[in-house]
Structure formats: C-alpha cells, structure tokens
C-alpha positions in Angstrom: -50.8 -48.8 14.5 -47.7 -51.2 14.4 -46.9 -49.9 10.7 -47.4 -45.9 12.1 -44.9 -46.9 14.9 -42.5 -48.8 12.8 -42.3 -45.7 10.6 -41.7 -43.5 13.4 -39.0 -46.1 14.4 -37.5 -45.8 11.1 -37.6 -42.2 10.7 -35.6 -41.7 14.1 -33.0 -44.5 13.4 -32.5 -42.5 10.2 -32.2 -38.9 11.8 -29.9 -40.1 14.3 -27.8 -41.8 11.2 -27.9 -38.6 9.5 -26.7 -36.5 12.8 -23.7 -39.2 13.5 -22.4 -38.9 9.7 -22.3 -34.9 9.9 -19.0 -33.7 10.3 -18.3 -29.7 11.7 -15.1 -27.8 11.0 -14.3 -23.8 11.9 -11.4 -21.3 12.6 -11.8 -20.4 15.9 -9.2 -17.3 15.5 -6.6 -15.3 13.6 -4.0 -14.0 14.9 -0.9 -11.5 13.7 2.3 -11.1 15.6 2.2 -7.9 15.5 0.4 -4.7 16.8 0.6 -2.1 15.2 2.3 -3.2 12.1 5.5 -1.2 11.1 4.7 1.3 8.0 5.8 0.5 4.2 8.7 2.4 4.5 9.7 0.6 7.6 9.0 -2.6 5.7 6.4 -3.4 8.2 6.2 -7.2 8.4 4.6 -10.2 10.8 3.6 -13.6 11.2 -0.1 -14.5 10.8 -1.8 -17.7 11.7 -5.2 -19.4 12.2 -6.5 -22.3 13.8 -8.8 -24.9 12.5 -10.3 -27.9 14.2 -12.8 -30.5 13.7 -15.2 -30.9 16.4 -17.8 -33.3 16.0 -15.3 -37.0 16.1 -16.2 -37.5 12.4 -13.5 -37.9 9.7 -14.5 -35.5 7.4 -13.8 -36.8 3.6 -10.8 -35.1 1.2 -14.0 -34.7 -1.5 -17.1 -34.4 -2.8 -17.7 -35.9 -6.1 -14.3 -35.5 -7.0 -14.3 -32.0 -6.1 -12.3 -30.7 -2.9 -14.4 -31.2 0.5 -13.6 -28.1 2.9 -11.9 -24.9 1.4 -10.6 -21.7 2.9 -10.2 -18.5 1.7 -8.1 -15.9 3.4 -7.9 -12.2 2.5 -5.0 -10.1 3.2 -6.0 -6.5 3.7 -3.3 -4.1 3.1 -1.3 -6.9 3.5 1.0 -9.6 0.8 2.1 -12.8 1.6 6.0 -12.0 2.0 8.0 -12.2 -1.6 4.9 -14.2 -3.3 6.3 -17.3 -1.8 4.0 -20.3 -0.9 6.2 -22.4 0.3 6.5 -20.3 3.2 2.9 -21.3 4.5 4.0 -24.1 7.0 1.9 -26.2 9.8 -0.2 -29.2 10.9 -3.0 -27.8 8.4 -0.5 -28.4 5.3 -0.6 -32.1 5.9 -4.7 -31.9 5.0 -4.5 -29.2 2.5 -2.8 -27.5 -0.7 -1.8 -23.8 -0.8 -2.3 -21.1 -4.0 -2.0 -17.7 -3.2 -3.2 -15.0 -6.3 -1.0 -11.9 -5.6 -3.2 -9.5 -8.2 -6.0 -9.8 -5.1 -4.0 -10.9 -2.2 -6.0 -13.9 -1.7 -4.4 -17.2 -0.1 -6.7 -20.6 -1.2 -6.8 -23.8 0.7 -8.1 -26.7 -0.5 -8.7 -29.9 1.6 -6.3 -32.6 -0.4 -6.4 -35.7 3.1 -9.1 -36.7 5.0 -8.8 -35.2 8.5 -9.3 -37.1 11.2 -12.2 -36.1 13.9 -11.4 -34.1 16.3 -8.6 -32.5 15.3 -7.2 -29.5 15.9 -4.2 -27.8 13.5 -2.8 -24.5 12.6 -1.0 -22.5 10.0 1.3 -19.7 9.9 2.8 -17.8 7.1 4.6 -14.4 6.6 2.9 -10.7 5.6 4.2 -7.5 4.5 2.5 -4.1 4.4 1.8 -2.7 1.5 -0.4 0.1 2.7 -0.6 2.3 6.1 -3.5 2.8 8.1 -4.2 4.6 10.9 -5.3 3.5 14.4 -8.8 5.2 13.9 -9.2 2.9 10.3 -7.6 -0.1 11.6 -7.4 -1.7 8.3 -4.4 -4.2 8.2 -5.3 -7.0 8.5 -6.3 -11.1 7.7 -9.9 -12.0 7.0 -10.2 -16.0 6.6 -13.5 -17.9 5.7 -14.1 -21.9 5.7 -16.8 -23.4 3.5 -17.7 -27.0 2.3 -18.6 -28.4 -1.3 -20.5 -30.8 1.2 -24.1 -30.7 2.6 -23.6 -32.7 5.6 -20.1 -30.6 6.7 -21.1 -28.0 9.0 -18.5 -24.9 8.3 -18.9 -21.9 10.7 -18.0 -19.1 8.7 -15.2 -16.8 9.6 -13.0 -15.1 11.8 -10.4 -12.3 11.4 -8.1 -10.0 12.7 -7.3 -6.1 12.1 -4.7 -3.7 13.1 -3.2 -0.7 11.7 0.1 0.6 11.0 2.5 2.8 13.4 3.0 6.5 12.1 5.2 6.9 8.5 8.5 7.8 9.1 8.3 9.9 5.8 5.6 11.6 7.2 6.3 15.8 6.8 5.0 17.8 10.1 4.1 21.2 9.9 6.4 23.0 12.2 4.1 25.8 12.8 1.3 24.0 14.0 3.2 22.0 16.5 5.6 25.5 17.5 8.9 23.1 17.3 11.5 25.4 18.7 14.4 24.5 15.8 14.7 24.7 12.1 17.0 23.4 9.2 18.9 25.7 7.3 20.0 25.8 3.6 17.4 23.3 2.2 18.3 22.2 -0.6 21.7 22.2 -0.2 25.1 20.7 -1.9 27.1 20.9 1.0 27.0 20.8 5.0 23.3 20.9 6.9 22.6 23.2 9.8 20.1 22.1 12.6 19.4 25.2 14.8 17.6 24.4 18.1 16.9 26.6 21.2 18.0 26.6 24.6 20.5 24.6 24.4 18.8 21.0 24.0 19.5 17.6 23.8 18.9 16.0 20.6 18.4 13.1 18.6 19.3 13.2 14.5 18.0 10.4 12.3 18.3 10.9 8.3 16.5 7.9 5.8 16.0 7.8 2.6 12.3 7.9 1.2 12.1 4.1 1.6 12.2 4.1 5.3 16.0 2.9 5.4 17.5 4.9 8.1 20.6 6.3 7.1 22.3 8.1 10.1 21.2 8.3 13.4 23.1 10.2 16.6 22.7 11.9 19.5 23.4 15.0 20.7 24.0 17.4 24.1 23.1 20.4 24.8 23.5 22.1 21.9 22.2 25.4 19.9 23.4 24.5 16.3 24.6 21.3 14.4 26.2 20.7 12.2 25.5 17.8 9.6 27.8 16.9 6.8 26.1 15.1 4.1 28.5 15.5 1.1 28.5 11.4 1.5 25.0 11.2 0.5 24.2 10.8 -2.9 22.0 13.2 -4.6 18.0 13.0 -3.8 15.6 13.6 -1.1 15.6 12.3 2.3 13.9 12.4 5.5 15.3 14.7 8.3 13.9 13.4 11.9 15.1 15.3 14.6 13.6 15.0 18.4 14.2 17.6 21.0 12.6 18.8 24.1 10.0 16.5 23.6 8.6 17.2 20.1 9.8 15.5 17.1 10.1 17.4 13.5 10.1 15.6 10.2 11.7 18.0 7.1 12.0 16.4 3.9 15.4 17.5 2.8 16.8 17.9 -0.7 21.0 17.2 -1.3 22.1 18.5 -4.6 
C-alpha cells in the first residue's frame, strides 16, 4: 500500500513538473491601418502589425535541438511587403526573432533567434502594398499570421488574421447608359482640345490620371454647359477622364493622339 501511494506521489510530483516547465505563446490579433485599402492604381498602401505574448511565466527556449523554438508564418493576401525590404519590419518582437520575407509567395518568416522572457508581451509592424483590388463583397486583402513550435512542451495557439478590401479603381470605365449621366465627352480620341458637355448648367468637378492612378489634373467648375479642356500638354496615350456632376460621377477612358 505504501509503494502504490509512493507511486501515486511520484506520478503527481511529476505531472505538476511537467505543467510548470510548459511554456504557451499566441497572436492575440492583427491589425491593418487601413480600411478599405486604396486600389493599385492609387498605390494603396498601410501599416500592418500583430501582437505576440507569452502567457504562462515560463521563459520559453531560443531552440529545440538546435533547431529554432517558436516560428511564425504570415501570409500577405493581395498584399507585398512594401519595396521587398526587410529591414522595414521593426518592434519589440525583432529583439526575439529573425525576419525573411519570399516575395514569389508573399510570405514573411519569423524565427525565434533569443529566449523570451515569461510573460511577455511584444509587437511588430511593417509596411504593405496592394497588389490586387477586391471588392467589399470578397473582402480579400489582407494578413493571415500563424505561430507554431518545433517544441512539444510550447503550447502555440494557432492563428489570427485580418481582411479588408480595396476602395473602387479609379481606372474603372462606367457605362453611361446604365447610370443615365446627363453629360458626355466629345472628340475621343483627339489630338487637340477636349469638350465636356453637361446639362443644366451644373457644377462640376474634372480629374484626368494616367492609367497608373497618378492624378494628373484636377479642377472645379460652376455652373456650366460645356468645358473646355486643353490637353495638348499631355503626352500621347490613354488616360482616365473623371468627371462628377449633379451627383453622379462618369469615368471615360480617353485617348490623346
């Protein structure tokens, strides 16, 4: 009876050993500074960041036989980390781990390099760009991050993200008919001045950019039927007309000779 209790003894001392060494890290969130995300040809861009923290009060080790302890993987959806550049990936977290980012898959990998102390908490930011729009019904842009151990006794709690989407293209061509805009834009192409002819009288606002969102002109008008645009300035190629009046904005792709 003595030995049965002993081992009963011993079998609790070393569960409650086991329990005290295990160590449990997680990203609580993900955040982007941004919602929605300007389109690509707005060179839609923000600041994204996660948190991490360590919540048991155990250090957790830097590896596990010689292999990096904790690792996270974060996935950029529709998303780049800004010009490649990893030295752009800054906070507390960077004194724990080392950065790699593989631009072919838009994946940023963090590899536990200190050991972190228990119950820490850090973060980390770094820059995205878009590189694809998506609409408010897809809600695609976005950061996905996940946190796993080479360790058995590390408890990592899986993932946590954050999606968005992108606001409307500026490049985007509306059908007038559909929407009954009440002005059109007359000659298209052209190799001299550009007529806008609107009804009523309106106010107006005039925007031209070029097909990589960069907004060339921009002005604003008074009551007025027609006007007049002169573009002999403008290089030749094809640019984006945007012209709001009355409420309604029109979109005409416009071709300068």
């Amino acid at each position: 009876m003595k030995n049965i209790y002993s081992l009963f003894l011993f079998a609790a001392v070393g569960l409650t050993s086991l329990n005290s060494s295990a160590q449990s890290v997680a990203i609580p969130e993900v955040k982007l500074s941004a919602s929605p995300l300007g389109t690509v040809e707005n060179n839609g861009s923000a600041i994204a960041s996660f948190n991490f923290v360590e919540s048991s009060g155990v250090n957790v080790l830097s590896s596990r036989n010689n292999v990096s302890n904790v690792k996270i993987a974060v996935n950029l959806e529709y998303l780049e980390l800004t010009n490649d550049d990893i030295s752009q990936v800054t906070g507390s977290l960077m004194d724990y781990f080392t950065v790699s980012y593989n631009s072919e898959i838009d994946v940023l990998k963090f590899e536990q390099i200190n050991e972190i102390p228990g119950d820490w908490f850090g973060e980390v930011s770094f820059p995205v760009t878009v590189t694809k729009n998506s609409t408010k019904e897809e809600s695609l842009n976005g950061v996905y991050a996940n946190i796993y151990s080479m360790n058995s006794k590390v408890n990592a709690l899986g993932n946590a993200s954050v999606f968005t989407n992108t606001e409307k293209s500026v490049l985007e061509v509306v059908d007038s008919e559909i929407l009954d805009l009440p002005f059109e834009v007359l000659p298209n192409p052209t190799n001299g001045p550009l007529t806008i002819f609107l009804e009523n009288n309106n106010d107006a606002k005039v925007a031209i950019y070029d097909l990589l969102g960069k907004e060339i002109f921009t002005k604003e008008y008074t009551g007025m039927d027609t006007i007049d645009l002169n573009i002999d300035h403008l290089a030749s190629a094809v640019y984006v007309l945007k012209v709001t009046s009355n409420g309604s904005t029109k979109n005409v792709q416009i071709i300068r000779e």
